[in-house]
C-alpha positions in Angstrom: 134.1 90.6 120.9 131.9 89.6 123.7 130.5 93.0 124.5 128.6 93.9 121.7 125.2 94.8 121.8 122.6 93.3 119.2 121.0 96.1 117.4 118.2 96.2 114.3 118.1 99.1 113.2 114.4 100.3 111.0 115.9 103.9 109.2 114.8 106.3 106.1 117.9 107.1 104.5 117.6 109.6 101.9 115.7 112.4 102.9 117.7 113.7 105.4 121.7 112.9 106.0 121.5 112.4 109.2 120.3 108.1 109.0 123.3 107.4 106.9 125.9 109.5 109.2 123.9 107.2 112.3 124.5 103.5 109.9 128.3 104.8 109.3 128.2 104.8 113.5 126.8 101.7 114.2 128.7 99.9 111.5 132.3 101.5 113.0 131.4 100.7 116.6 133.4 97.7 117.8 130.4 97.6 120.6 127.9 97.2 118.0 126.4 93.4 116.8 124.2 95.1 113.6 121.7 91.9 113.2 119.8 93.7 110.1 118.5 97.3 108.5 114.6 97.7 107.8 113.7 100.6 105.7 110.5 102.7 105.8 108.8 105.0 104.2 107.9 106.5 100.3 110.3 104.6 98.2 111.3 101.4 100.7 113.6 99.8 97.8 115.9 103.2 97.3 116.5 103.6 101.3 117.5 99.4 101.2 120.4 100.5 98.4 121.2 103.7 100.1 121.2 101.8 103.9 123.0 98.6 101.7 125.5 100.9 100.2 126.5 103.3 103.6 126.9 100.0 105.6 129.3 98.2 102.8 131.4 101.6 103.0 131.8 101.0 106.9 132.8 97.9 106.5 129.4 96.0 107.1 128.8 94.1 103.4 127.0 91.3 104.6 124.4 93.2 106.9 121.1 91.8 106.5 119.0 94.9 104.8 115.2 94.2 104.4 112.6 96.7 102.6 109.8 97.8 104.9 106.1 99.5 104.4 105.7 102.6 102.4 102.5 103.9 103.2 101.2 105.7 106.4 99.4 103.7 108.9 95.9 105.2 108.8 97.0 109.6 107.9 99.8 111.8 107.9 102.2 113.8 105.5 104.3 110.4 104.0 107.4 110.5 102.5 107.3 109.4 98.8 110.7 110.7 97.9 114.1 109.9 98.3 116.8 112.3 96.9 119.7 111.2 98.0 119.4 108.0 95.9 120.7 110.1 93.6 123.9 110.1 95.2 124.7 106.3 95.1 122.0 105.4 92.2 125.3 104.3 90.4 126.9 102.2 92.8 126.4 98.4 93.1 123.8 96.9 95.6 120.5 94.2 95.5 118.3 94.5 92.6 115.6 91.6 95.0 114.7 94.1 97.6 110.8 93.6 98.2 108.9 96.2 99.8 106.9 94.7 103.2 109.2 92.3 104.4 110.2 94.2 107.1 108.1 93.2 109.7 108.2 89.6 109.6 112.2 89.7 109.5 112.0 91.8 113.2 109.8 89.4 114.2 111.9 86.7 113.3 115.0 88.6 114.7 113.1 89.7 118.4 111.8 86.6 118.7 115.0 84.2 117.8 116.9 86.1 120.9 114.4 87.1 123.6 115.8 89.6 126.0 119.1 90.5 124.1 118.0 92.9 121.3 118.0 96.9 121.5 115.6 98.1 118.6 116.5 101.5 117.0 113.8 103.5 115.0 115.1 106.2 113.9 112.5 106.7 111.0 108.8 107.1 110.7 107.2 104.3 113.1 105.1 102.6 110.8 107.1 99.1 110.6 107.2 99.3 114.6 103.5 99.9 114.7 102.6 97.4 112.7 104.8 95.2 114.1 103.6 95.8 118.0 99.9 95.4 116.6 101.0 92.3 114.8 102.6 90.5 118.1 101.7 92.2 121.4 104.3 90.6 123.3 107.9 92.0 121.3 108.3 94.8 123.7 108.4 92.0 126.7 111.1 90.5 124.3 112.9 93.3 123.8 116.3 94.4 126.1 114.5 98.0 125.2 113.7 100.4 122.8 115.7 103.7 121.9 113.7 106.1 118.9 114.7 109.6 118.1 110.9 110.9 117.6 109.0 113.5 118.9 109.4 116.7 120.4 108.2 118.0 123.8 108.9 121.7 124.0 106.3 124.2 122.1 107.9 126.5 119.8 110.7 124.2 118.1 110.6 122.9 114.3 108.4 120.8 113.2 109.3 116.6 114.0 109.1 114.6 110.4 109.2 110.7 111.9 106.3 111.7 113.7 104.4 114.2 111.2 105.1 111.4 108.3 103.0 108.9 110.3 101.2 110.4 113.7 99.3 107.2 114.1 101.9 104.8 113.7 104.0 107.1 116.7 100.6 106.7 118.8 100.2 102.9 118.8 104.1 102.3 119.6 103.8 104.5 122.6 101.0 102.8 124.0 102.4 99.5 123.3 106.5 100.1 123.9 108.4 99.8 127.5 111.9 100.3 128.6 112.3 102.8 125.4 114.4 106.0 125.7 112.8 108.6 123.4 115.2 111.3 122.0 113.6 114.3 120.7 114.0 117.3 118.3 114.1 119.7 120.8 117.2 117.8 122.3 118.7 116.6 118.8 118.9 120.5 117.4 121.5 121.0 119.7 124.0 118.6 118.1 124.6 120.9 115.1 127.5 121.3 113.1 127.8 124.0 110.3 128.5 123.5 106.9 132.1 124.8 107.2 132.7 122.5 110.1 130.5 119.6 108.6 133.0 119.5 105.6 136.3 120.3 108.0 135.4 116.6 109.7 133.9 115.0 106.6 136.3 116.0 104.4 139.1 113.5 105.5 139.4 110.1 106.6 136.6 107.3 106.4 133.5 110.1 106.6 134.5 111.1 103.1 132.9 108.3 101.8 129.4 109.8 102.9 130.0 113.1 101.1 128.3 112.4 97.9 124.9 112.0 99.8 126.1 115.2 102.1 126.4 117.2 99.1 122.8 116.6 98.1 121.7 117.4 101.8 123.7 120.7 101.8 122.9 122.2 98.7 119.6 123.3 100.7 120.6 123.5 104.0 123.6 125.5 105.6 124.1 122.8 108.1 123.6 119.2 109.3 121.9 118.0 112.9 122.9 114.8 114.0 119.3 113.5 115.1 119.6 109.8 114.5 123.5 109.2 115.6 122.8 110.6 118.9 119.8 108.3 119.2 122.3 105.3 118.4 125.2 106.9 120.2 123.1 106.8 123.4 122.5 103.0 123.5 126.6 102.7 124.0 127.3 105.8 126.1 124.1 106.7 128.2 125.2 109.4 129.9 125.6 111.3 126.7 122.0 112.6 127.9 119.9 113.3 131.4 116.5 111.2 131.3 112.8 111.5 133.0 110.8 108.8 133.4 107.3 108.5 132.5 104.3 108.3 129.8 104.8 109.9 126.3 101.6 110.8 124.6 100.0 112.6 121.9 99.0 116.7 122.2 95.0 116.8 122.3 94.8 119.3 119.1 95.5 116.4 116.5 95.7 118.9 113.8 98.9 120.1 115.7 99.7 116.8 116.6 99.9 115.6 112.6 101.6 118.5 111.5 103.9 119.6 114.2 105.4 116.3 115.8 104.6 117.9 119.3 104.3 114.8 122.1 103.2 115.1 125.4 105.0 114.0 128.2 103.8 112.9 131.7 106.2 112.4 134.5 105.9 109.2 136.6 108.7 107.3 138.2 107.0 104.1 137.0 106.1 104.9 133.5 107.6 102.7 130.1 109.5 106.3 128.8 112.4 107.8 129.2 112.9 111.5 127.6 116.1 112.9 126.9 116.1 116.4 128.7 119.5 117.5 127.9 122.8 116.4 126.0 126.5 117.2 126.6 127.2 118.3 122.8 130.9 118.2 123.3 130.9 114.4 124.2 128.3 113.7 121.9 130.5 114.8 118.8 134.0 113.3 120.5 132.1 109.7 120.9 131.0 110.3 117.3 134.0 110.9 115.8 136.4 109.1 117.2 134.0 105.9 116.4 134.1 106.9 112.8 137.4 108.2 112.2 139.1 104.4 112.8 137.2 103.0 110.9 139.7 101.6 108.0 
């Protein structure tokens, strides 16, 4: 297929469901060219399996999966566990993962195909950071940039990528252009219920991502699609309404390390776009009807 879009992907399956549901999309999307997974975050060598495992399922065995950094960048929360490993701790996958390799392979990727590559963080930014600090000029060799991080309304939950590692979401912002930025305060809307979670997950290909699902809802009574709406936008724009401008940090960085919040500052020529709105509805039919064919 001509018309695929090369993606690499950095992710933290394991904490929350909602990376694997967004590797089960991209690996089902005929639109997608998946040129690698990097992990980040706490236990880099679990999210590789659980990333290795969730893309085999969905048909993608032979996707390139490389272990990223664990540790913050300079202060923040982390993210030492991972417990949905438990859910596919039995299943076959890599026993060579390697923690820190993560940066040289995007490198290596970015650079090897200037101009063609959409990069998708959808975890804590520390590989991203580190790799923008490493070579200044990837985000002029990028196609663009799409990250679900963030949030920019007061008085939503808190934002885990950015509370793991505040200063890793700082240096990408001052460093990224052409990136579309999809926060928590637009993400919370594409919620499903447990009841209607297992209605859709409970048949067809999406059974295969139950066992990690089950972990995920024994503590929660439903599941936000965060991270597939981040990946969905890439092939179906419109999904969301955008404002151009500059993302930065809130001045209280207490608040800023603990909450997520981000700042937004509207100019027509700035490097950010901000999602503003979704249409839910089309959100969830462009979801499932990429997932349920897959075979």
């Amino acid at each position: 297929m001509t018309d695929r879009i090369p993606i690499l992907l950095d992710t933290d399956p394991g904490s929350d469901i909602d990376d694997a549901l967004a590797i089960a999309y991209l690996a089902s999307n005929p639109h997608c060219e998946l040129l690698g997974i990097t992990t980040v975050s706490g236990d880099v060598v679990q999210r590789a399996a659980i990333a290795e495992v969730t893309a085999r399922d969905f048909g993608l065995p032979n996707v390139p999966v490389v272990a990223g950094i664990s540790e913050v960048l300079a202060f923040g929360v982390g993210q030492p566990n991972v417990p949905h490993y438990a859910a596919i701790a039995d299943r076959q996958y890599r026993q060579d993962y390697e923690p820190n390799r993560a940066v040289d392979f995007l490198r290596e990727q970015i650079r090897a195909r200037p101009g063609e590559i959409i990069l998708l963080t959808i975890g804590p930014m520390t590989n991203i950071a580190a790799l923008l600090l490493l070579d200044p000029e990837i985000p002029s060799l990028l196609r663009g940039m799409v990250s679900m991080v963030g949030s920019f309304r007061r008085g939503y939950a808190n934002e885990w990528n950015t509370a793991v590692d505040p200063a890793a979401t700082m240096a990408v912002m001052r460093r990224s252009v052409n990136h579309l930025v999809i926060g928590l305060d637009v993400t919370l809307q594409c919620t499903l219920e447990r009841e209607a979670f297992l209605a859709q997950f409970g048949q067809g290909p999406l059974q295969r991502l139950l066992p990690m699902a089950e972990k995920w809802l024994a503590h929660s009574g439903s599941v936000i699609f965060h991270d597939p709406l981040a990946a969905a936008v890439i092939f179906r724009p419109e999904l969301c309404t955008f404002e151009t401008g500059y993302v930065t940090g809130v001045p209280d960085v207490d608040e800023f390390a603990r909450s997520g919040h981000l700042n937004f500052v509207p100019d027509p020529a700035g490097p950010h776009k901000i999602a503003v709105s979704v249409d839910v509805e089309a959100f969830f039919a462009e979801y499932f009807a990429v997932c349920q064919t897959n075979p």
